[in-house]
MARPA-315077 format. One record per atom (N, C-alpha, C): atom name; z, x, y; residue number from 0. Coordinates in Angstrom, 1 decimal, m for minus. Layout:
<atoms>
+------+--------+--------+--------+-----+
: atom :     zz :     xx :     yy :  nr :
+------+--------+--------+--------+-----+
:   CA :      Z :      X :      Y : NUM :
...
+------+--------+--------+--------+-----+
</atoms>
This chain:
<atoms>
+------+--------+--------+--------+-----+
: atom :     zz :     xx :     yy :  nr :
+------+--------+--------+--------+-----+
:    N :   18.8 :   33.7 :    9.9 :   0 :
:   CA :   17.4 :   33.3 :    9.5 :   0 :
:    C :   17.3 :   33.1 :    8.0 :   0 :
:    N :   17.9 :   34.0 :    7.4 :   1 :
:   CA :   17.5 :   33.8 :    6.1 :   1 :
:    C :   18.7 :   32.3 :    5.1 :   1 :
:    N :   20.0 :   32.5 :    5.9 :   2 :
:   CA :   20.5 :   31.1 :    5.7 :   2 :
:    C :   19.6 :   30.0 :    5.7 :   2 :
:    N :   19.0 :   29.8 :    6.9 :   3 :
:   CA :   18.1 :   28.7 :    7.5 :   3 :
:    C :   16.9 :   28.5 :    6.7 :   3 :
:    N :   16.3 :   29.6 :    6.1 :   4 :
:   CA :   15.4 :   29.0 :    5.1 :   4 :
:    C :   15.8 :   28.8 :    3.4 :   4 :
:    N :   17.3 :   29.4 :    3.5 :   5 :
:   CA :   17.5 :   28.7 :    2.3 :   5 :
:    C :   18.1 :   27.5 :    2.3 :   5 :
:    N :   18.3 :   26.7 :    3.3 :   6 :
:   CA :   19.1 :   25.8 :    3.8 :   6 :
:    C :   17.5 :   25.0 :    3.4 :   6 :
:    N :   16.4 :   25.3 :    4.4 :   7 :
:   CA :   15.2 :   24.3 :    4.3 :   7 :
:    C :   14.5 :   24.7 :    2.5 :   7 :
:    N :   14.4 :   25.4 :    2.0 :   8 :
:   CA :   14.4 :   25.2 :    0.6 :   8 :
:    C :   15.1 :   24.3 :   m0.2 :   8 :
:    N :   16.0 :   24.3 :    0.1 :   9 :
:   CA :   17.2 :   23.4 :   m0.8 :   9 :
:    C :   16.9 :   22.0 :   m0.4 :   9 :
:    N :   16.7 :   21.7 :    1.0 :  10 :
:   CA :   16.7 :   20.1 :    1.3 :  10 :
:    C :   15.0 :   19.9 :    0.9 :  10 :
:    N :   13.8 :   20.2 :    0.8 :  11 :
:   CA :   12.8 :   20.4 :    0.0 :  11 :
:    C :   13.0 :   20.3 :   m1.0 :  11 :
:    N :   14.0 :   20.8 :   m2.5 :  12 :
:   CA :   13.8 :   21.1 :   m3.7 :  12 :
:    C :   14.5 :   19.5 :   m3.8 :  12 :
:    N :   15.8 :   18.5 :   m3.1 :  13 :
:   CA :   16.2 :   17.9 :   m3.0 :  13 :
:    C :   15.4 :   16.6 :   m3.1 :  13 :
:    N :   14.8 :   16.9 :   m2.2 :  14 :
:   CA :   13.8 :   15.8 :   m1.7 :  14 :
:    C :   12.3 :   15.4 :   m2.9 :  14 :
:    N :   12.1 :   16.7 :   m3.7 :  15 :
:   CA :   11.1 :   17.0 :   m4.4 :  15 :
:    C :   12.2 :   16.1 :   m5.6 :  15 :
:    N :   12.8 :   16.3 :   m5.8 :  16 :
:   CA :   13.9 :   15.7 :   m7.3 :  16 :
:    C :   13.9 :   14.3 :   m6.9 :  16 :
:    N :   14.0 :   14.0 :   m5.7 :  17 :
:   CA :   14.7 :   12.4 :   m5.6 :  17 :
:    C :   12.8 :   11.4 :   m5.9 :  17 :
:    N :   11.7 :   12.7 :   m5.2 :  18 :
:   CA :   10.4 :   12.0 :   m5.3 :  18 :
:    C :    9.6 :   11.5 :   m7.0 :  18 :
:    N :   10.7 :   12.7 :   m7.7 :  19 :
:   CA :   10.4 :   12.4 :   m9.1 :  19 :
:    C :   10.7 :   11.6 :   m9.8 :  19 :
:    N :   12.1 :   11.3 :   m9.2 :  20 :
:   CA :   13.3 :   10.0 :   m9.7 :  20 :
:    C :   12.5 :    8.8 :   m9.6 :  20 :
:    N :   12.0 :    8.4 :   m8.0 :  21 :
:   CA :   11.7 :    7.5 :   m7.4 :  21 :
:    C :   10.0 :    7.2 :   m8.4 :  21 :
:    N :    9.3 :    8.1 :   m8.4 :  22 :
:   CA :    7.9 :    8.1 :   m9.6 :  22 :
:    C :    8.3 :    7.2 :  m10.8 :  22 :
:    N :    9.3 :    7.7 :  m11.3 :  23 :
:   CA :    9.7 :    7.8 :  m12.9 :  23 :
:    C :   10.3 :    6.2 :  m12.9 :  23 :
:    N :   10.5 :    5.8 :  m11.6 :  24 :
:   CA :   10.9 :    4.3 :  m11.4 :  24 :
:    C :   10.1 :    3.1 :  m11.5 :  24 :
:    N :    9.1 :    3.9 :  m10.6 :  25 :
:   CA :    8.0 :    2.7 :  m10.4 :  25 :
:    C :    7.3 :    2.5 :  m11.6 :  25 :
:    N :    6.7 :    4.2 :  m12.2 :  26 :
:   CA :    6.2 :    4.0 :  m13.4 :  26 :
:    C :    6.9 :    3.3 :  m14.4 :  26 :
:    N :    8.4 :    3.1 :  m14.7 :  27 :
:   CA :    9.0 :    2.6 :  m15.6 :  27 :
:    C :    9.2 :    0.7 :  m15.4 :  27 :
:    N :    8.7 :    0.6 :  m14.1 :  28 :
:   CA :    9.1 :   m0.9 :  m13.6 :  28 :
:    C :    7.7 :   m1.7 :  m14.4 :  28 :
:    N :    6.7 :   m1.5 :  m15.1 :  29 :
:   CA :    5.8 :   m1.7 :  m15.6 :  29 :
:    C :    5.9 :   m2.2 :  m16.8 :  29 :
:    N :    6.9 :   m1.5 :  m17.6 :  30 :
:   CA :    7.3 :   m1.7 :  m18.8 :  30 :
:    C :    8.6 :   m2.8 :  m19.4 :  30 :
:    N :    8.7 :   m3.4 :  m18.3 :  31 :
:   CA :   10.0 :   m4.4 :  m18.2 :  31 :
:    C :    9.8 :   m5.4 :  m18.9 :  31 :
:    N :   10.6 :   m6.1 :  m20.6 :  32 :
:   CA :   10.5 :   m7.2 :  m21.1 :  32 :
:    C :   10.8 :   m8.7 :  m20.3 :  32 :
:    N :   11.5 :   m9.0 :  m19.2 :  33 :
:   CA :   11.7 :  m10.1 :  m18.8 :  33 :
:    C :   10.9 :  m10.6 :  m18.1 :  33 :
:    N :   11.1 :  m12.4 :  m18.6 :  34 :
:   CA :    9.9 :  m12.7 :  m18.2 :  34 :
:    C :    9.6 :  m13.0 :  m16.9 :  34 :
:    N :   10.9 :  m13.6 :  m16.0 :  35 :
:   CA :   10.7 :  m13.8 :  m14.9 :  35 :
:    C :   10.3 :  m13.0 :  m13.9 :  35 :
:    N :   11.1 :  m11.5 :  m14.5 :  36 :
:   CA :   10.4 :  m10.0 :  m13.9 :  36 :
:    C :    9.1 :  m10.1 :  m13.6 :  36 :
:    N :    8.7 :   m9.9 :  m15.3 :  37 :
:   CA :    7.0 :   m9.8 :  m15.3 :  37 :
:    C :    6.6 :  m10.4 :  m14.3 :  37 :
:    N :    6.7 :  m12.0 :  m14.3 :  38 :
:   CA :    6.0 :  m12.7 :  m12.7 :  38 :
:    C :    6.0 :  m12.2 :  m11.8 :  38 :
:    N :    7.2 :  m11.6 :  m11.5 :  39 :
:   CA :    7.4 :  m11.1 :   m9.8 :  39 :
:    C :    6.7 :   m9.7 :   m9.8 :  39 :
:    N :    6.7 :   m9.4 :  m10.4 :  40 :
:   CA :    6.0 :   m7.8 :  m10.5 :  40 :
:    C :    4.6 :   m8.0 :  m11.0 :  40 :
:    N :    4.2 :   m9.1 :  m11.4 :  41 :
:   CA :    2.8 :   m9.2 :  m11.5 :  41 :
:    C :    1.8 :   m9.5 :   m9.8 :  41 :
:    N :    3.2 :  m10.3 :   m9.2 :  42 :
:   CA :    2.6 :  m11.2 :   m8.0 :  42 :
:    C :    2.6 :   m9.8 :   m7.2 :  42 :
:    N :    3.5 :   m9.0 :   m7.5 :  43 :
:   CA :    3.1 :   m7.7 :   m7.0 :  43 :
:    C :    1.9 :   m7.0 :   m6.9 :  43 :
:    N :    1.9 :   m6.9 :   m8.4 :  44 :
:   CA :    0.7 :   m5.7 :   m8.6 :  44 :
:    C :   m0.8 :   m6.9 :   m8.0 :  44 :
:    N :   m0.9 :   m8.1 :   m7.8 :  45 :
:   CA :   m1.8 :   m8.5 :   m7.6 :  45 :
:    C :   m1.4 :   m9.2 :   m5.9 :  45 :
:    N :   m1.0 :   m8.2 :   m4.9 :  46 :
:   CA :   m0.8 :   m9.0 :   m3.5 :  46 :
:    C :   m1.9 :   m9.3 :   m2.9 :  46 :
:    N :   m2.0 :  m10.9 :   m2.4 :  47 :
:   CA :   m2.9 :  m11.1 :   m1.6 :  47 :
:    C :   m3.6 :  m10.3 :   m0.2 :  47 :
:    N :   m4.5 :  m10.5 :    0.1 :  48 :
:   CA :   m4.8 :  m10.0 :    1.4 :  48 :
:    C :   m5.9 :  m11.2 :    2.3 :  48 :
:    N :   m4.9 :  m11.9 :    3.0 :  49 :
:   CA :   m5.1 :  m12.8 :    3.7 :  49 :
:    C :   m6.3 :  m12.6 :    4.8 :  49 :
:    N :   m6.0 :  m11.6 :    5.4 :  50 :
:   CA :   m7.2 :  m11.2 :    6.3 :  50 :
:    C :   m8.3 :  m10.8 :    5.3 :  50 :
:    N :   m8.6 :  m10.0 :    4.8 :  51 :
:   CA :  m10.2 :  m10.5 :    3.9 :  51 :
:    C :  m10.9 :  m11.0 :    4.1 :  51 :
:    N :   m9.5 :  m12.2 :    3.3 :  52 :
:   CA :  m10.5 :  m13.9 :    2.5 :  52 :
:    C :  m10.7 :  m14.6 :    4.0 :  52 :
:    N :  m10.1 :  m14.6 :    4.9 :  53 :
:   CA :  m10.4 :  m15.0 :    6.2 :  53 :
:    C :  m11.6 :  m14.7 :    6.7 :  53 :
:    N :  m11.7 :  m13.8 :    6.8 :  54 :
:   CA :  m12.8 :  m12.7 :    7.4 :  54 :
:    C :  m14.4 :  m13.2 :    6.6 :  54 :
:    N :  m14.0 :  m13.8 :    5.4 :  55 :
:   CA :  m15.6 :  m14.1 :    4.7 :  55 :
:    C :  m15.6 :  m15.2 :    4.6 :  55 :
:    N :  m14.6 :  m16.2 :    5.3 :  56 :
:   CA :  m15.0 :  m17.2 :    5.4 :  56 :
:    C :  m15.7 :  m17.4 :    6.3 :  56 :
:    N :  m15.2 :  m16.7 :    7.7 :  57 :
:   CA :  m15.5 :  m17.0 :    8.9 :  57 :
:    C :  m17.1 :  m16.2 :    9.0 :  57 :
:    N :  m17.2 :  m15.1 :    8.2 :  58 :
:   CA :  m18.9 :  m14.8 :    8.4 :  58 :
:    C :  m19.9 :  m15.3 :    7.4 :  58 :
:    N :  m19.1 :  m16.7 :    6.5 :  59 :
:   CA :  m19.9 :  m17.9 :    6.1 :  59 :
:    C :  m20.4 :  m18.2 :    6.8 :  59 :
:    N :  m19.0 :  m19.1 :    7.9 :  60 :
:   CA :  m19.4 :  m20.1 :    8.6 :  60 :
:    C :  m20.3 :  m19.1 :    9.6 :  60 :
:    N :  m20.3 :  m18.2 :   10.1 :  61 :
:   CA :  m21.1 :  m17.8 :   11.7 :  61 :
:    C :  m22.5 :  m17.7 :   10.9 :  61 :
:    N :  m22.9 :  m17.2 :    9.5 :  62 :
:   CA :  m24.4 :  m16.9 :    9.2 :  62 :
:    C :  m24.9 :  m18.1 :    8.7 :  62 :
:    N :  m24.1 :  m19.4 :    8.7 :  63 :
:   CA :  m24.9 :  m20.8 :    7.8 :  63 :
:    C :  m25.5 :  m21.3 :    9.2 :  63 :
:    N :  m26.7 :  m21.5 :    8.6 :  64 :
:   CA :  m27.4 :  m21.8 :    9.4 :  64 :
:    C :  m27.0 :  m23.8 :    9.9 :  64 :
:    N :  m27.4 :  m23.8 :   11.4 :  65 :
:   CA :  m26.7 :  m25.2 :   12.0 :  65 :
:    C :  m27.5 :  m25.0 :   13.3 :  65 :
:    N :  m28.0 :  m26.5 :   13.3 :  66 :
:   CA :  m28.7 :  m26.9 :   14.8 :  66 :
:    C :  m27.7 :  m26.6 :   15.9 :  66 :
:    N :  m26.5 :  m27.1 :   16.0 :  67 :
:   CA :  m25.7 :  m27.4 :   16.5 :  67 :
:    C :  m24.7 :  m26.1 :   17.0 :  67 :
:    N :  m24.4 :  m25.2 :   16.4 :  68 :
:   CA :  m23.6 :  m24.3 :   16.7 :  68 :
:    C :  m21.8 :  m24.1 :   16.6 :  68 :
:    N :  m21.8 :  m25.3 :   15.9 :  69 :
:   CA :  m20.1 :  m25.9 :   15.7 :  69 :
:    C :  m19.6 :  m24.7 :   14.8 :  69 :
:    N :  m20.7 :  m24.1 :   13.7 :  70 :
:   CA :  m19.7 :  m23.7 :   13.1 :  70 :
:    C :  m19.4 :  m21.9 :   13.1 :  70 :
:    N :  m20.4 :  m21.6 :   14.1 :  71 :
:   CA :  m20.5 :  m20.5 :   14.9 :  71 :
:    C :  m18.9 :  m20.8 :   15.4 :  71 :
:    N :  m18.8 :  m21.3 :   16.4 :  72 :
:   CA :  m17.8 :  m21.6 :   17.5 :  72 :
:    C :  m16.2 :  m21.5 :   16.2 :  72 :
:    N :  m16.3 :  m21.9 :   14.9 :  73 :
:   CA :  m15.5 :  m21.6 :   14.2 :  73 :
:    C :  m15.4 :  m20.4 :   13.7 :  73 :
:    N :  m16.6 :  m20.0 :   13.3 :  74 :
:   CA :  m16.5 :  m18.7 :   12.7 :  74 :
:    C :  m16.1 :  m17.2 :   13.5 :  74 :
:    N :  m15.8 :  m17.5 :   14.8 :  75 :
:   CA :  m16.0 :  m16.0 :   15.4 :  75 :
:    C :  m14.1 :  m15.7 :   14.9 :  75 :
:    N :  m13.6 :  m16.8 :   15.8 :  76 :
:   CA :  m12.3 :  m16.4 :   15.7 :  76 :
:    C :  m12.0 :  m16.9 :   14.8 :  76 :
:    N :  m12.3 :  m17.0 :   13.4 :  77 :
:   CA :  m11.9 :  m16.9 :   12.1 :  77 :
:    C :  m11.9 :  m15.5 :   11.5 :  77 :
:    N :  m13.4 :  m14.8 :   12.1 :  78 :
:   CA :  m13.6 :  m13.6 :   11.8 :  78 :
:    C :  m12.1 :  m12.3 :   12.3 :  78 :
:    N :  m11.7 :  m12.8 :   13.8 :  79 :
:   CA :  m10.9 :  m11.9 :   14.4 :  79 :
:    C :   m9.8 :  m12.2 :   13.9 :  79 :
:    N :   m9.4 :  m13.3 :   13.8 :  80 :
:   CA :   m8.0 :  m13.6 :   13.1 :  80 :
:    C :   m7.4 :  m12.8 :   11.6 :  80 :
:    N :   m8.7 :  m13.1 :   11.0 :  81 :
:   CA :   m8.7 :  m12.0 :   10.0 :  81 :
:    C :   m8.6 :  m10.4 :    9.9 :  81 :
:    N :   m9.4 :  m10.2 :   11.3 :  82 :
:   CA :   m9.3 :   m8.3 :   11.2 :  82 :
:    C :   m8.1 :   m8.3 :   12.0 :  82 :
:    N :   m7.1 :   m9.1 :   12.6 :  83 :
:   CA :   m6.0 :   m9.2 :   13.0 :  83 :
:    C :   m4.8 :   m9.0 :   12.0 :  83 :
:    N :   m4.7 :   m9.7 :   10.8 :  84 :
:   CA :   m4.3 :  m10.1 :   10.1 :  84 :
:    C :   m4.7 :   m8.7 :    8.9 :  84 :
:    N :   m5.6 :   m8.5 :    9.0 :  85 :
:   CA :   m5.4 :   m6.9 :    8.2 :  85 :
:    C :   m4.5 :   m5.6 :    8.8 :  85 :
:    N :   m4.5 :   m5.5 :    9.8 :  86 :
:   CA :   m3.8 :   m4.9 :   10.6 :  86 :
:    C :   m2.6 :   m4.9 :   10.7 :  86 :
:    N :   m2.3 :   m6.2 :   10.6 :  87 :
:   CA :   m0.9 :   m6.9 :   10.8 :  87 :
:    C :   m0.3 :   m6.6 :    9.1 :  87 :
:    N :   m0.9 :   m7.4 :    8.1 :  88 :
:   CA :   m0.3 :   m7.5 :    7.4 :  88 :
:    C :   m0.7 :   m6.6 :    5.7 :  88 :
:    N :    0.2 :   m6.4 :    5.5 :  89 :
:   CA :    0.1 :   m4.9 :    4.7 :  89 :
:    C :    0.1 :   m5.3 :    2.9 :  89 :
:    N :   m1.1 :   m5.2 :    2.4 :  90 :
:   CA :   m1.4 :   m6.2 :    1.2 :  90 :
:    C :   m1.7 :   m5.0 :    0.1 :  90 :
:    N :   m0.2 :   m3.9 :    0.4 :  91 :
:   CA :   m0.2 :   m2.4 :   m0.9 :  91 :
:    C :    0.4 :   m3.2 :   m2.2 :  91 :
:    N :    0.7 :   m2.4 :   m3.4 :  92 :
:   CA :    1.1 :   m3.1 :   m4.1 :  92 :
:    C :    2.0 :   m1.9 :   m4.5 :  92 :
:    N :    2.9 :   m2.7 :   m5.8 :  93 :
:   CA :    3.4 :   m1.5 :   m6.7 :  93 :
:    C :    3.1 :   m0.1 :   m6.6 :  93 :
:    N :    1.5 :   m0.4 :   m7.7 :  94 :
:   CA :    0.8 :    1.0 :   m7.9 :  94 :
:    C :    0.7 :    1.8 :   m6.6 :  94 :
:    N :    0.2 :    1.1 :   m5.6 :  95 :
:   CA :   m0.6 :    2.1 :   m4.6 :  95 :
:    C :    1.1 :    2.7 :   m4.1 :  95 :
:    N :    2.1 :    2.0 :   m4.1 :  96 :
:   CA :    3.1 :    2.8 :   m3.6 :  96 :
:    C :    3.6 :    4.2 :   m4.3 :  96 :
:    N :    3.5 :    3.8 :   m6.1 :  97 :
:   CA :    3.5 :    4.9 :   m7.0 :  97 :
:    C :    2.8 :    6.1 :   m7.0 :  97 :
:    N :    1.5 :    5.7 :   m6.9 :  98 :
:   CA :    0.2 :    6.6 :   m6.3 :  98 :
:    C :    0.5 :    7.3 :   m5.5 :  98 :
:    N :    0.8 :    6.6 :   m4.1 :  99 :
:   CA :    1.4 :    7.4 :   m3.0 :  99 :
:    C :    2.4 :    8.4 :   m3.2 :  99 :
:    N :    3.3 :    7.8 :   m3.7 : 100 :
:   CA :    4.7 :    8.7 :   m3.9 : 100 :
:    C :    4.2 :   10.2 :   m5.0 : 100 :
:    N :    3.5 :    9.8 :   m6.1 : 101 :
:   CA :    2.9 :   10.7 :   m6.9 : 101 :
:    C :    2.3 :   12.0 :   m5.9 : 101 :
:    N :    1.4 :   11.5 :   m4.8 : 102 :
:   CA :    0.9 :   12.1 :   m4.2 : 102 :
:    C :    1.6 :   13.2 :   m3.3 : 102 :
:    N :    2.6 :   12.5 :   m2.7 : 103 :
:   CA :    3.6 :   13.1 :   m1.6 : 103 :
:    C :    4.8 :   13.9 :   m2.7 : 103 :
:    N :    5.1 :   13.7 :   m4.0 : 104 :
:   CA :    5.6 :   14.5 :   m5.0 : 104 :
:    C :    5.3 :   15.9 :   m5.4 : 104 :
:    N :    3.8 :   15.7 :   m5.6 : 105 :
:   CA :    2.9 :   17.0 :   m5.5 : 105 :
:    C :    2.8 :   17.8 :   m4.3 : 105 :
:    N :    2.4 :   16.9 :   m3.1 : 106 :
:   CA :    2.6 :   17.6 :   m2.2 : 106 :
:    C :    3.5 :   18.8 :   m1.3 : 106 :
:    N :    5.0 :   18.3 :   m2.0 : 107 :
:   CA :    6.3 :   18.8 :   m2.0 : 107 :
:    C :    6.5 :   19.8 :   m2.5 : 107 :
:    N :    5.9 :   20.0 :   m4.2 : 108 :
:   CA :    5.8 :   20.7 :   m4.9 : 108 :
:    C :    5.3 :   21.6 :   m4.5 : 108 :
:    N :    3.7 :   21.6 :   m4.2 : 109 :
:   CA :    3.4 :   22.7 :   m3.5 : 109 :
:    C :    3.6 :   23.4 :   m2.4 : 109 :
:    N :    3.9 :   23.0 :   m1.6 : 110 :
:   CA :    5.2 :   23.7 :   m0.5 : 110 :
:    C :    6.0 :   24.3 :   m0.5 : 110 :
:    N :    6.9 :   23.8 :   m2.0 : 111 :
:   CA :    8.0 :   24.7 :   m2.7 : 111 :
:    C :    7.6 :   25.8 :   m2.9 : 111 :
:    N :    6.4 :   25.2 :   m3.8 : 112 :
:   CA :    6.3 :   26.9 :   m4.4 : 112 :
:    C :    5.9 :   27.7 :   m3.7 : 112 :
:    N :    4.6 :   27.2 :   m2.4 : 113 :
:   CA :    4.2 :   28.2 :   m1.3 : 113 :
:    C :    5.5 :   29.0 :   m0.6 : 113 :
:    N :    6.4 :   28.7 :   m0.6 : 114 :
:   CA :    7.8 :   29.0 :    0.3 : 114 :
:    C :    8.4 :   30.3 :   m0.5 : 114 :
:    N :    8.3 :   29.9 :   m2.3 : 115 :
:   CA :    9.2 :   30.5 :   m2.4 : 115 :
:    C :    8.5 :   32.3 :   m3.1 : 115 :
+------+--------+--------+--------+-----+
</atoms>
């Protein structure tokens, strides 16, 4: 028994070191002089989110007002396609993954120490 939790401490304290490494990465990928980098890591930090901008187009078109109702008949399933498309498609960025990992870092941390 007591092997077994020093075995699960160790792959914990492991795991806690590799979350710090991985922090210390993303934080440092910010700081990068190249320029073509920069772009790519900019188009990062600013990822679209397709479903959204869909989503307000389509409850444009369903709330402009029209005799006719054409643009109703466009707007619904523009609306769905979009809360489809949020679902579907995952518009995190850099940071929020840094964030995250920051989070799940700490969270490790305190487990450790609760354990030990």
């Amino acid at each position: 028994m007591d092997k077994d939790l020093r075995t699960g401490i160790h792959k914990i304290k492991r795991f806690g070191d590799s979350m710090k490494r991985r922090a210390e990465v993303y934080s440092a990928l910010g700081s990068l002089d190249d320029r073509g980098t920069a772009r790519s890591l900019a188009a990062l930090q600013r990822a679209p989110a397709p479903g959204k901008k869909l989503k307000k187009i389509g409850f444009i078109l369903f709330f402009a007002p029209e005799p006719l109702g054409i643009t109703n008949a466009i707007g619904v399933p523009m609306i769905i396609a979009g809360k489809y498309l949020d679902k579907v498609y995952n518009s995190s960025t850099i940071a929020d993954v840094g964030h995250e990992t920051k989070k799940f870092a700490n969270h490790i941390h305190d487990i450790k120490h609760k354990m030990s």
